[in-house]
N, C-alpha and C positions, 0 to 999 in steps of 0.2 A: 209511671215506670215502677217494679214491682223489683226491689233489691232484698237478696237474700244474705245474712249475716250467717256463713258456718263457722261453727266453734266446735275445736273440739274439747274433751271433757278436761279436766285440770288434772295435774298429778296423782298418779294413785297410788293405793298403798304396797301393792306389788309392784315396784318397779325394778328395770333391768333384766326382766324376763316380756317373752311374747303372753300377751297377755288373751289377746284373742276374745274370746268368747266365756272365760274363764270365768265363772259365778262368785260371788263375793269378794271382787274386787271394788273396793268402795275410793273415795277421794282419801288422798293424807288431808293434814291440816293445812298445808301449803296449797294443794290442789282446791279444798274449799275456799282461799285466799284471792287465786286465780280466777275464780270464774265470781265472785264477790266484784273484784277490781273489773271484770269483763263488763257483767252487768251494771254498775258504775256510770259506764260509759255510755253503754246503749239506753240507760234511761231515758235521755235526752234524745233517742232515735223513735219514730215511729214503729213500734212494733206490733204487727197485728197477731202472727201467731209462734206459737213453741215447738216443734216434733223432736221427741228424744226417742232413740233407742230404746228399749227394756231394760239394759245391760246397768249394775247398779251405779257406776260412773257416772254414766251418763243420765240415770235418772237423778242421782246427786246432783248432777249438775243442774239439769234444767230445774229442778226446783229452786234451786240459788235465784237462777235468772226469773220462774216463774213469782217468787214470792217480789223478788226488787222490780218487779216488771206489771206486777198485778193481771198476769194473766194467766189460762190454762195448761195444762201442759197435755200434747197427745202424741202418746207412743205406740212409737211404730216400728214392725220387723223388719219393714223395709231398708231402713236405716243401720240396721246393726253393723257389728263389726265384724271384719272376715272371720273365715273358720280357718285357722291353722291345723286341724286335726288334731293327731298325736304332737305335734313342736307345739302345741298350745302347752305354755306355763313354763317351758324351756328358755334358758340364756342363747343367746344369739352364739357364744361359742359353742355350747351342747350342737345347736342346729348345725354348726359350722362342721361336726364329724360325724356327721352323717353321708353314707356316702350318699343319697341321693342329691343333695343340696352339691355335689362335686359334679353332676353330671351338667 
């Protein structure tokens, strides 16, 4: 039986806005904490392989896991994170006066 672990990336240093697609949003110290403690865990799991995102988060992260895990890490576009457009890097209340978000 083939079980998949999704994780997603640990806190980042933009937070409280849509973060999207947004380039240079890396982990805070708390987020490389989280996925430190994640990896931790799964050491003790069978893991065969890593796919992260491009996105620096998410490369941050899987390096966490790929260094505690001692394996590769392969990224993929497939995997990213949505495109918010222009509400990319906006607070959820910005979004919220928008009139499109009203219809």
């Amino acid at each position: 039986m083939t079980i998949f672990h999704l994780l997603r990336h640990g806190e980042p240093t933009v937070f409280g806005r849509i973060n999207g697609r947004l380039p240079g949003v890396g982990l805070s110290a708390k987020g490389r904490a989280e996925i430190a403690a994640v990896a931790g865990r799964l050491a003790a799991e069978k893991i065969d392989a890593i796919y992260s995102s491009p996105l620096q988060r998410t490369r941050e992260s899987a390096e966490i896991l790929a260094e505690r895990l001692g394996l590769p890490i392969q990224y993929r576009e497939d995997v990213i994170e949505l495109d918010f457009g222009e509400w990319t890097g906006l607070t959820a209340d910005q979004i919220r006066q928008d009139e499109r978000w009203q219809m």
